[in-house]
N, C-alpha and C positions, 0 to 999 in steps of 0.2 A: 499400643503394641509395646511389648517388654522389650526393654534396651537390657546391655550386658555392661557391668563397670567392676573396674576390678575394687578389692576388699579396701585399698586406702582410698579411692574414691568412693565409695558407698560410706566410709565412717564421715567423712569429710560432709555426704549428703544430708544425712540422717542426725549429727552430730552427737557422735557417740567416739570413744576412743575404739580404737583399729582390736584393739584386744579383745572386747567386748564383741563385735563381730566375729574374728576366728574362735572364742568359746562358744556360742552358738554353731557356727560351722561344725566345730568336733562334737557338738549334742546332738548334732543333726536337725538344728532349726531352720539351717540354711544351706542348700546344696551348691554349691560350684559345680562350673561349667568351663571345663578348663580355665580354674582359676578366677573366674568370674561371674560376680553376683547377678541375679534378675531383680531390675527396678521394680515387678510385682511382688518379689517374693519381699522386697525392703519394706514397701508400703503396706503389704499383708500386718508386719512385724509392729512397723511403726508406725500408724495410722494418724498421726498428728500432724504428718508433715502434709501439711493443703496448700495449694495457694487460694487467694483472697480471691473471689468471682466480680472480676470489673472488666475493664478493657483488655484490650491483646498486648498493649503496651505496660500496662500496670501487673498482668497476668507474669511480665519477665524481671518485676520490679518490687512490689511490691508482696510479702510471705506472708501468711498467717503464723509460718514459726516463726516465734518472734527468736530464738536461740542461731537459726540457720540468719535469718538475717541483721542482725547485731554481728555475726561475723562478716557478713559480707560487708556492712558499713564501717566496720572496725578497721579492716581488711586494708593497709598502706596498698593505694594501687603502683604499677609498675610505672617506669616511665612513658614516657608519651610515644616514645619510637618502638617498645617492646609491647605496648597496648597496641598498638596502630597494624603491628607485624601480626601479631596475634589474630586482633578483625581480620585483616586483611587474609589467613592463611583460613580460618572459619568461616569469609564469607565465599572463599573459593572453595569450601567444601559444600557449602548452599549452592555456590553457582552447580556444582559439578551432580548432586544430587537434583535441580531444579530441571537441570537438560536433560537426564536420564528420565524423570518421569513423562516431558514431555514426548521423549522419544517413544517410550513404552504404550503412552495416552494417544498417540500416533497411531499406533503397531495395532493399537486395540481396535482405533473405529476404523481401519484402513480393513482389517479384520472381517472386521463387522460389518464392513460396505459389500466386501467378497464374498461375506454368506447370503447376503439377502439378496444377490448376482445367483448364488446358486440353489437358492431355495425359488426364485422365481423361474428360473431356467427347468427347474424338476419341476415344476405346475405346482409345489405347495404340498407334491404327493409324500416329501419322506419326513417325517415328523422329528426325526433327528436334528436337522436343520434348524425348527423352530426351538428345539432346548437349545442347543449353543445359541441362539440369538437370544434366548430367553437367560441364558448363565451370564453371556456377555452384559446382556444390560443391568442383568442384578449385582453384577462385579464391579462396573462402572459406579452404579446408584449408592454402592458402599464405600467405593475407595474416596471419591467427591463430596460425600456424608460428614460432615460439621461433626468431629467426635469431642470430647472433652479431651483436656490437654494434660500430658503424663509430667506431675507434678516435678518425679525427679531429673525427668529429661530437662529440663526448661532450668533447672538446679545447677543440674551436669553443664550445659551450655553457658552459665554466667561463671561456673567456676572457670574453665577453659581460657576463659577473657583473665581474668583478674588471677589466677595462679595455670601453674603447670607440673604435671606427673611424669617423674623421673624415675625410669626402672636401670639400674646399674646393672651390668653384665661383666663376669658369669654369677657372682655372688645373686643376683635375683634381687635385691632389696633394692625398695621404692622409698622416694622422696617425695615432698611436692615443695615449690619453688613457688615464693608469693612474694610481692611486695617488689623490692628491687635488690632484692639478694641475689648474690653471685650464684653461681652452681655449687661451689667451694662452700660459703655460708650455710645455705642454705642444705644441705649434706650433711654438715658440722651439726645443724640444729635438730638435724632428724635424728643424732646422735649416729651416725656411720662414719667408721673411721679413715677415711680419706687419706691420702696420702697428699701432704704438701707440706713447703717450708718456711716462704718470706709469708705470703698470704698474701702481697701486691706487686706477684707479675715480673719478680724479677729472676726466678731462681729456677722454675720450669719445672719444679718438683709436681707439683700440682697435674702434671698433662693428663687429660685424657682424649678419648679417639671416642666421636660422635657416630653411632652408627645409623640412625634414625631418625626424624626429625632435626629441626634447627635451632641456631642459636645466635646471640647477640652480644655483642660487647657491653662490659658496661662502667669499663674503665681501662686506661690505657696500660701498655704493658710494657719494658725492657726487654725481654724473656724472648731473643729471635728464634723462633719455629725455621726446621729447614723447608724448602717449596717439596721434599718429598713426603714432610711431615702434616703440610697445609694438604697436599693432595690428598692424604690418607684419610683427613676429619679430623685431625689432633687442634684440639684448642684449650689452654689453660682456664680450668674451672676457677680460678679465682680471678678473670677477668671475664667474663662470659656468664651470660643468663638463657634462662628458656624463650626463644622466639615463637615455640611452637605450645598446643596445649600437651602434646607427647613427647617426648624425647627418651631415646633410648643412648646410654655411655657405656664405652669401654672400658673399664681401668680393676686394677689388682687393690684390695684395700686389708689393711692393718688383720691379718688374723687373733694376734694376741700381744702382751707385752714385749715378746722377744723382735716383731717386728716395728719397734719403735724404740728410733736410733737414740743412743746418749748425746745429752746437750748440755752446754755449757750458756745462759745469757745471766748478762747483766742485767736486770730489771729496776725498777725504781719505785719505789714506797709512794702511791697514790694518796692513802689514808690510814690513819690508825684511831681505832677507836673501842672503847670498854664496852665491852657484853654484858659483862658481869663484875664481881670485883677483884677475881682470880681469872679471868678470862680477857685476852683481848682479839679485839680484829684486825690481821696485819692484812693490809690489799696493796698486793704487785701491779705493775705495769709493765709487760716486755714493749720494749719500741715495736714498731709496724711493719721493722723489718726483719724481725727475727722471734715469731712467736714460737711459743711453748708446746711442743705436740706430746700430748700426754693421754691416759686411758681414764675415766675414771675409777676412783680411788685411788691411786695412784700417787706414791708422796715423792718430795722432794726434797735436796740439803740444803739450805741456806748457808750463808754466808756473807759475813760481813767484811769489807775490805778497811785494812789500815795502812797508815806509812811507811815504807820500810825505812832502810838505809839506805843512803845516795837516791834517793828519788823513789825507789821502789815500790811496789806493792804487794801487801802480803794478805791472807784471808784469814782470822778468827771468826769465833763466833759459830761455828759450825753447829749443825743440827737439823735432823731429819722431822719434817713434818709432811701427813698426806695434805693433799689439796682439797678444800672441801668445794672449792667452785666445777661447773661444768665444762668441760672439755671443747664444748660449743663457743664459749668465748673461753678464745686461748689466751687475749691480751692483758687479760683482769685474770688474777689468781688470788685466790681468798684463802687464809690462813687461820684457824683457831689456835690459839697461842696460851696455854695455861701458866701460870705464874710459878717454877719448878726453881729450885736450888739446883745450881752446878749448871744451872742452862744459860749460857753468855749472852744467848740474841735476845731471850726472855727477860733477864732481868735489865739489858740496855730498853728494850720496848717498854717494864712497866716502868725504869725510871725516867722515861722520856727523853732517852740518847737518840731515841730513833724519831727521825722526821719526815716528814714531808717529801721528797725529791732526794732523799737519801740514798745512795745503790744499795742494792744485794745481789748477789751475783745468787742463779739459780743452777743445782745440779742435778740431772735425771732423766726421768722418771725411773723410779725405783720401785718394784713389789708389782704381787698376781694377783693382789685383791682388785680385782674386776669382773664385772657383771657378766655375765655366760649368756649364750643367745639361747631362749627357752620359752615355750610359752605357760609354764605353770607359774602359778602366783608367787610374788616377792614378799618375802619375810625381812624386815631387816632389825636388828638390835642393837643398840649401842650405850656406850656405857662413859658418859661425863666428855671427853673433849672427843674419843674415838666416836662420837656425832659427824665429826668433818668429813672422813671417808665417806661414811656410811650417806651423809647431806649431796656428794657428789655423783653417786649410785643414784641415789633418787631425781636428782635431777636428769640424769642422761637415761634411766627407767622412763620417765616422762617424754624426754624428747624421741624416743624410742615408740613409745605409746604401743606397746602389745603385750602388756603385762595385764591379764583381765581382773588383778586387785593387786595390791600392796597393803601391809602391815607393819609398821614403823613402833617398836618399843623402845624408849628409850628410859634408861637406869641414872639416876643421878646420887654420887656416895659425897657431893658435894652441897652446902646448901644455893649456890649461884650454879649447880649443873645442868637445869636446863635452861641455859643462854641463848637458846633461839626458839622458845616454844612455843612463840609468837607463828614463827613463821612454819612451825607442826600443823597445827591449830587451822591456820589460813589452808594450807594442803586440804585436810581432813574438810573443811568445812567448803572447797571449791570444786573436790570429785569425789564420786559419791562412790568409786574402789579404793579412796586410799582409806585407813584406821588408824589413828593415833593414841597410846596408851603410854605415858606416866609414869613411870616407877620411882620409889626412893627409899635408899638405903644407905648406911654407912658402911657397908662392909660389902664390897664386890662381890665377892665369890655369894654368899646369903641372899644378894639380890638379884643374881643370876638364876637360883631358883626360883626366886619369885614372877622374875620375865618367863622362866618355862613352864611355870605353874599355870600365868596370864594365856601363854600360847597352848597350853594343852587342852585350853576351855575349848578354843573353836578351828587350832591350826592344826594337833598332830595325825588330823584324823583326813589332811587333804595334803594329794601331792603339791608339796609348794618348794623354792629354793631357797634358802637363808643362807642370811649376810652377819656376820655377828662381828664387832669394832669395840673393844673397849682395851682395861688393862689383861693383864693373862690372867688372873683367877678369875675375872669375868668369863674370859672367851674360855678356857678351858673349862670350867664347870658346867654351862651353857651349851657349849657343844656336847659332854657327854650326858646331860639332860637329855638332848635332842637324839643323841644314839640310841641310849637307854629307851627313849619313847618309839625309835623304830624307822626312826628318818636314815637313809641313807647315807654314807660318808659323802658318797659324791657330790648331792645335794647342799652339804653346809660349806661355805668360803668361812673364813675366820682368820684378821690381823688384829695385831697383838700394839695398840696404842698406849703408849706409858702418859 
């Protein structure tokens, strides 16, 4: 019999990203049903996904998809008290369906005794009688009939154990919660913008109100709830995981830039290291207690602190960079850093002022180049360091997982300009919607024609949203290539990386 799971459970099944599914839904490969898929209409689609034919025990164990189960083995399980809660809340839904059928299996032959009372009291004369005794036993002989076992139910049932599906309210967007991630983490990595501020429990930013299913501790917290707020459901998602395999939360989250407040941390220099020989990589650290809530793409000013007078401290060194890291780890901020005259923090970084354990105080977030909630395909462009922006889009696209492809061209007018196209290359070669293309040129604005030349081969012709991040004769020529070709304004973002 067809079970109903909603479209982040079925990619989860099937193991496909969630995007790739709602494209199919708008083709009309796959109908919803208030919002939820049929495990026939999945297995129709995706035929590969079997289990192995052994026992009842290796049947819940043991895949033939070797992709569905590499995840499940991969898969960090939760702790031993939030697994246990888990069994334990799954095996009272077994109990709760196993006593209903025996009630029904009751109801049936108790039934069935009453007709053959009244088929024998009539002499046998009304033949009515003998169909319903005849319906009943063929209902019986089917319901107790050994059928084959519905692959993805038996899927559906181990994910339950080992993660949990979070739908947020009223926004509607779903998470799932695996391993021993908080509600908070685990939120962060789905790329949804959450509202919090220490990230361990002390500051109460993070609250939200449980409407549905349960939850678990899963570290301690400072942050006192008042008892009217305990009675409500209110529990801080950055101490608290899913107890349940459902869980439905309350809470208001991030619409755009202007809700994400200015901050001022001191951060400290993890690592520095050469990309390239004009490029380095600056990696922040904010302490545990005061992390960075940022959008991505999103830049920030740096600054470096020196001695004043009489004990003082004063900041030079100032200078705006985007953030190329994702949003999802707010404690690590990653920096591309080009080797520029007139730039103080640059030239202390390549002549190795900057170390180790050194501060930089961080200020922002700053700028509206951020990703729009959309389901047509990503285009993104960038042009020698304006990479970094455009690298933290792609990562929070990913944790996002409903973009049914992306497109990444990237221009280089330097000869060290693609400084990570190592890690293009890996993207391209690990999902089979991302595209990676190449470009190089010395002169920005000439090889902005050439990226919209590359994209009019196979993108002007399909509604998709572009991201363009370089200097401004890049992003301006680029963008009015893309007008010219008939893209709408709405459709292209565009910041201007020196």
């Amino acid at each position: 019999m067809a079970q109903w799971v909603t479209i982040w459970r079925a990619a989860q099944l099937v193991g496909v990203p969630r995007g790739t599914l709602q494209q199919r839904v708008r083709t009309g490969e796959i109908e919803l049903n208030d919002g939820l898929v049929s495990t026939e209409a999945l297995l129709a689609l995706y035929p590969q996904v079997r289990l192995e034919e052994t026992g009842l025990l290796e049947r819940v164990v043991q895949i033939r998809d070797e992709a569905f189960g590499k995840r499940v083995r991969e898969r960090l399980l939760p702790s031993q008290e939030v697994l246990a809660q888990r069994l334990f809340h799954q095996s009272q839904e077994l109990a709760d369906v196993q006593r209903h059928l025996q009630r029904y299996h009751a109801l049936v032959l108790a039934l069935r005794d009453e007709l053959r009372v009244c088929d024998a009291e009539a002499g046998g004369s009304d033949p009515r009688f003998a169909d319903l005794l005849r319906q009943l036993n063929d209902g019986l002989a089917r319901a107790l009939a050994t059928e084959s076992v519905d692959v993805l139910d038996v899927m559906d049932d181990m994910l339950k154990v080992v993660s949990a599906q979070v739908t947020v309210r009223p926004s509607g967007h779903q998470f799932v919660v695996e391993g021993r991630d908080s509600l908070l983490q685990a939120g962060m990595k789905a790329g949804l913008k959450l509202n919090y501020g220490c990230g361990n429990g002390s500051c109460g930013m993070c609250k939200v109100r449980v409407t549905a299913g349960e939850v678990a501790r899963c570290m301690p917290s400072d942050y006192p709830l008042s008892e009217t707020e305990k009675a409500q459901g209110y529990v801080l998602a950055c101490a608290h995981t899913a107890a349940t395999s459902e869980l439905t939360l309350e809470t208001l989250e991030a619409a755009g830039p202007e809700d994400i407040p200015p901050q001022a941390i001191v951060a400290t220099v993890r690592a520095t290291r050469a990309l390239a020989p004009d490029t380095m990589l600056l990696h922040l650290q904010t302490p545990r207690t005061h992390r960075l809530r940022f959008l991505a793409g999103q830049a920030v000013t740096l600054a470096l602190a020196t001695g004043g007078s009489g004990g003082s401290a004063t900041e030079d060194a100032h200078a705006e960079h985007p953030v190329a890291s994702c949003p999802c780890d707010d404690r690590n901020l990653h920096f591309y850093i080009p080797r520029r005259a007139g730039d103080a923090l640059a030239e202390r970084l390549f002549g190795g002022a900057l170390k180790a354990g050194d501060a930089v105080t961080v200020h922002g977030p700053a700028g509206r180049f951020v990703l729009d909630e959309t389901p047509l395909p990503l285009v993104f462009a960038a042009c020698d360091t304006g990479f970094a922006p455009i690298k933290s889009l792609i990562e929070h696209a990913l944790s996002l997982d409903a973009a049914p492809s992306m497109s990444l061209f990237w221009l280089a007018t330097r000869p060290d300009g693609h400084f990570m196209a190592n890690q293009c290359r890996a993207w391209s070669e690990a999902l089979d919607s991302f595209e990676y293309s190449a470009l190089t040129h010395d002169d920005a604005a000439v090889g902005a024609s050439l990226v919209a030349q590359a994209m009019r081969a196979d993108l002007f012709g399909i509604d998709s949203a572009f991201y363009l991040a370089g200097p401004e004769a890049f992003v301006r020529t680029l963008a009015a290539e893309l007008a010219a070709g008939g893209v709408p304004a709405s459709r292209i973002r565009a910041e201007v990386v020196a």
